[in-house]
C-alpha positions in Angstrom: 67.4 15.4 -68.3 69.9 13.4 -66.7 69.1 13.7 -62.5 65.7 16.4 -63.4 62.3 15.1 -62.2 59.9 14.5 -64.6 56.6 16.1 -65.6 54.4 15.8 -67.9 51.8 18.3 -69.7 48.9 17.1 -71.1 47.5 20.1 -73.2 46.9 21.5 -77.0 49.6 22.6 -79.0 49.3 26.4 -79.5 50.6 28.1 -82.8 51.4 31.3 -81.3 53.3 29.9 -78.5 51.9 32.2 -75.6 49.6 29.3 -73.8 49.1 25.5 -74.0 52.1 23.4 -74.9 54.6 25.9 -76.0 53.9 27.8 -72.8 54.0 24.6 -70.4 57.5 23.8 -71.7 58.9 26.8 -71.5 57.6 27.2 -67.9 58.7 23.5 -67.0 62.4 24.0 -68.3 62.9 27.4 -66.6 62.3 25.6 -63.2 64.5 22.9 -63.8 62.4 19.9 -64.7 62.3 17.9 -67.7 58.5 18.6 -69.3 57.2 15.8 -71.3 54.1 16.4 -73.6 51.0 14.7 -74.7 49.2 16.5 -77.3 45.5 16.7 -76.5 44.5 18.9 -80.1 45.9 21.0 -82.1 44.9 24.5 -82.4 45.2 27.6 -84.5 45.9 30.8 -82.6 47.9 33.7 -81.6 48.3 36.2 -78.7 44.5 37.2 -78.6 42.6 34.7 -80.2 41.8 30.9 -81.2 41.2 30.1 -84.6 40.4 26.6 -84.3 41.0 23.2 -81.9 41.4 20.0 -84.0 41.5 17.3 -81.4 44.2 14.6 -81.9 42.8 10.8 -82.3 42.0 9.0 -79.7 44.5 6.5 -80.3 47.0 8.8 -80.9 46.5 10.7 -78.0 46.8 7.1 -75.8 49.9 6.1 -77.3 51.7 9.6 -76.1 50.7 8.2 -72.7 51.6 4.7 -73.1 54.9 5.7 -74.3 56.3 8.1 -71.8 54.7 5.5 -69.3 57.5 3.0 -70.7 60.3 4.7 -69.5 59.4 8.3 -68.9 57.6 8.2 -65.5 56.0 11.7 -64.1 56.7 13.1 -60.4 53.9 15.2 -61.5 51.3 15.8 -64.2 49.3 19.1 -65.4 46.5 18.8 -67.5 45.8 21.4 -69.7 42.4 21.2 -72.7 41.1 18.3 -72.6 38.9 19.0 -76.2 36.5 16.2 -76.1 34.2 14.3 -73.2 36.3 10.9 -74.5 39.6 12.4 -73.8 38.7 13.3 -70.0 37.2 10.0 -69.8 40.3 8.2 -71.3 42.5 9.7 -69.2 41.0 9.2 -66.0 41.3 5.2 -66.7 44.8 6.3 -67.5 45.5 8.2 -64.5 44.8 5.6 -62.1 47.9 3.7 -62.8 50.1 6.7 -61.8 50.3 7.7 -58.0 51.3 11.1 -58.9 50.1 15.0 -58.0 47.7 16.0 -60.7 47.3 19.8 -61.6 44.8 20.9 -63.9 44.2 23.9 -65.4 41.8 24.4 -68.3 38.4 22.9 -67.5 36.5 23.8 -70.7 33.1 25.1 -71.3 30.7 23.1 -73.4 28.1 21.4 -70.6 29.0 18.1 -71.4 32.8 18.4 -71.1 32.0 20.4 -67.4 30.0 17.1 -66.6 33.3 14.4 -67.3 35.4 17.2 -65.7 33.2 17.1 -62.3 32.4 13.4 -62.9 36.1 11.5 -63.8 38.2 14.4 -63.4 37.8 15.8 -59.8 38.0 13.0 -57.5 41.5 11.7 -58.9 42.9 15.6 -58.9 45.5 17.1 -56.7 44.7 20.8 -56.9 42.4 22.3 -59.7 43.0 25.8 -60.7 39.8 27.9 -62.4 39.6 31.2 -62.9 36.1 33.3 -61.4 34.4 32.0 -64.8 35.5 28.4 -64.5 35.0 28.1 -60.9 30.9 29.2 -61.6 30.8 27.1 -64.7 31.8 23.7 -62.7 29.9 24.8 -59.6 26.9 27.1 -60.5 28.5 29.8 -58.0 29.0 32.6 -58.8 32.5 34.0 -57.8 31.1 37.6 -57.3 32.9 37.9 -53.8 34.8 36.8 -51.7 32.8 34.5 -49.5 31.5 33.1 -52.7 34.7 32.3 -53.9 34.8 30.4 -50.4 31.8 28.5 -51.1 32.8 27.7 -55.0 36.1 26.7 -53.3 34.5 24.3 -51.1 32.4 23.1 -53.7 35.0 21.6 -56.0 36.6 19.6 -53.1 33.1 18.4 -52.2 32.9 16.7 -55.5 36.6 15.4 -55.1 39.7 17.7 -55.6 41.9 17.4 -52.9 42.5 21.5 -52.9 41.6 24.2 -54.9 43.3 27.9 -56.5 41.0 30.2 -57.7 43.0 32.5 -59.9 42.2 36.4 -59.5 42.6 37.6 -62.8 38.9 37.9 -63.4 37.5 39.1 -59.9 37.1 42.4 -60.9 36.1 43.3 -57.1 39.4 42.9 -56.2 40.3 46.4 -57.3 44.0 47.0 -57.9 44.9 43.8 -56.4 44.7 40.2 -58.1 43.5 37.7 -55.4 44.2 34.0 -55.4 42.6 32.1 -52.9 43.4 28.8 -51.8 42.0 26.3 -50.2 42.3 22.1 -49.4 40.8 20.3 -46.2 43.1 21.8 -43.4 43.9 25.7 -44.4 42.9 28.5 -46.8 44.9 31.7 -47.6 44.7 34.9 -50.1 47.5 35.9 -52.2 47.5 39.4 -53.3 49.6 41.0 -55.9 49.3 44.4 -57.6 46.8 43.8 -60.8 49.0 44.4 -64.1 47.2 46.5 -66.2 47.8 44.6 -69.3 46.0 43.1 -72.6 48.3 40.3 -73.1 47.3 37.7 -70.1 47.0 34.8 -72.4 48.4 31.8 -71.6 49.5 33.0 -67.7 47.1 30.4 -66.2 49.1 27.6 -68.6 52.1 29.1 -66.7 51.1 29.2 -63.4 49.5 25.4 -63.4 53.0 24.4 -65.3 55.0 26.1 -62.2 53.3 24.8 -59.9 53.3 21.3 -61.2 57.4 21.7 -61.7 57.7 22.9 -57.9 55.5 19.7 -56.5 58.0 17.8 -59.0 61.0 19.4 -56.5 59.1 18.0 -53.7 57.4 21.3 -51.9 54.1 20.0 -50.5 51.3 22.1 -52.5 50.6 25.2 -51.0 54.3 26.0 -50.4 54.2 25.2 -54.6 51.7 27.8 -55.3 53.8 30.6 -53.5 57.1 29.6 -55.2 55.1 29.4 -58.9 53.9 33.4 -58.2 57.6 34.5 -57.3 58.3 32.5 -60.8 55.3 34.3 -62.7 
């Protein structure tokens, strides 16, 4: 650890290793940074399916945070499930003591989870990074093509987040290429990569937040982060 910047992940534990946690880890020690963890929940589940999410107490899940905060400081921080309204609201309060880049990845789906995510979430956030489903469930929009996407985009960072990925995985109009798009207040770019066809994508948006997050740790501005995490991935 000894000379490694630090980061945390913030995130469920996940049984079968592929996405949350596990996943987060693995990513953060690959890239050379020492990943510290605060368990949001614990869940039951393996390559293709959750079983169950137990969300840790609330005073557990402070105390993680209060103790890496003692000596443990983060260059940067990905947040991961967040399983109840209370925990997003928690750590907001929590993340206003750190001047740090915030990633986050998994937004959730239940309405009133959505509403803390758009309410305490996205004005303290450094980039956010939904997939096509995500991105309509926060905003209403529909990421059906690309000048949607756009708007969506736009949309996130009108409510607060500093920049915005929108994975590709699940615009299907994309064809035989998977398009990220980026975007923050002074530039916006497509990535394209050939689209893996594949039935084992769970957990690559854990590893692709987690990357990213590592690379800002190194000191690459954002954007510059999101290309070096895709030549990781």
């Amino acid at each position: 650890m000894r000379g490694q910047p630090i980061v945390w992940t913030i995130a469920g534990s996940d049984s079968g290793g592929g996405a949350g946690m596990q996943a987060d880890l693995h990513s953060l020690h690959a890239l050379g940074v020492h990943g510290c963890s605060v368990i949001s929940a614990i869940t039951a589940q393996n390559s293709v399916a959750v079983k169950m999410v137990d969300p840790v107490l609330m005073q557990t899940f402070c105390a993680q945070i209060d103790a890496l905060g003692v000596d443990l400081p983060p260059a940067a921080i990905k947040i991961g499930l967040l399983p109840t309204r209370l925990h997003v609201e928690v750590l907001a309060r929590r993340l206003d003591t750190l001047s740090v880049p915030f990633v986050v990845d998994r937004v959730g789906d239940a309405e009133q989870l959505l509403a803390a995510v758009r309410e305490h979430l996205l004005p303290r956030l450094s980039l956010i990074t939904p997939n096509g489903p995500e991105l309509e469930a926060l905003t209403g929009i529909p990421a059906t093509s690309p000048a949607l996407v756009r708007a969506g985009a736009a949309r996130l960072r009108e409510l607060g987040a500093r920049a915005v990925l929108v994975k590709g995985g699940h615009l299907e109009w994309g064809g035989d290429l998977c398009l990220d798009y980026y975007q923050d207040e002074h530039r916006e770019f497509w990535l394209a990569a050939p689209r893996l066809n594949t039935r084992h994508g769970h957990g690559t948006g854990c590893c692709y937040a987690s990357a990213i997050a590592a690379v800002v740790a190194l000191d690459y501005p954002v954007e510059d982060a999101i290309t070096l995490a895709r030549a990781y991935l």
